[in-house]
N, C-alpha and C positions, 0 to 999 in steps of 0.2 A: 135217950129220947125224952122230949119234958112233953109227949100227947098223952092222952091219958087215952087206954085199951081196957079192953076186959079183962080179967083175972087169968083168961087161957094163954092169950094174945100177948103179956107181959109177961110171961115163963116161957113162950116161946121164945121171945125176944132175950131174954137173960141167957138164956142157954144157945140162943147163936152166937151171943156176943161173948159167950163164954169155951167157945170153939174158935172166934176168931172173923166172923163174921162182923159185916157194918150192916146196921139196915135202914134204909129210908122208906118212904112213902110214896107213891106211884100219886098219881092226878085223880085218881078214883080210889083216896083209901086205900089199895091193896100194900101189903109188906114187900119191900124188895130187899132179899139176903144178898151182899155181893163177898167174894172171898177172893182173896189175892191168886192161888192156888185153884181156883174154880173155873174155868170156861168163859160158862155162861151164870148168869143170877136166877138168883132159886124165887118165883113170888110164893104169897100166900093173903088168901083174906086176914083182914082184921077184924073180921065181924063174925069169925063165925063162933059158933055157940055151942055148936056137938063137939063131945070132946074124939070121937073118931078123927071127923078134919084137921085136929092140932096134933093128935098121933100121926098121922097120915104127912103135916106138916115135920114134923122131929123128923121122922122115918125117912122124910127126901133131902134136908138138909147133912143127915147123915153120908147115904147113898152119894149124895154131891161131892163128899171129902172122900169120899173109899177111892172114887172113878180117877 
């Protein structure tokens, strides 16, 4: 992706794409994780700033691939 994210938000993103995920942008900013192998797409803000929410982020991107 050539947008520029925060420092959490661009490790998040390395590491889905590093699983296998594509991610684009929703109309409001948000991340859309899509994976061939997945259902349904995983979102996640791009703005957030607690590093809980971007654990919390990895944590359902994971769970996405176990299911």
């Amino acid at each position: 992706m050539k947008r520029r994210f925060r420092k959490g938000a661009r490790e998040v993103i390395l590491y889905a794409e590093a699983l296998g995920y594509t991610c684009s942008i929703t109309g409001h900013n948000a991340l859309r994780f899509c994976h061939p192998s997945v259902p349904k797409p995983v979102f996640g803000s791009s703005q957030t700033v607690d590093t809980r929410g971007l654990k919390n982020l990895l944590a359902e991107l994971r769970r996405a691939l176990a299911s």
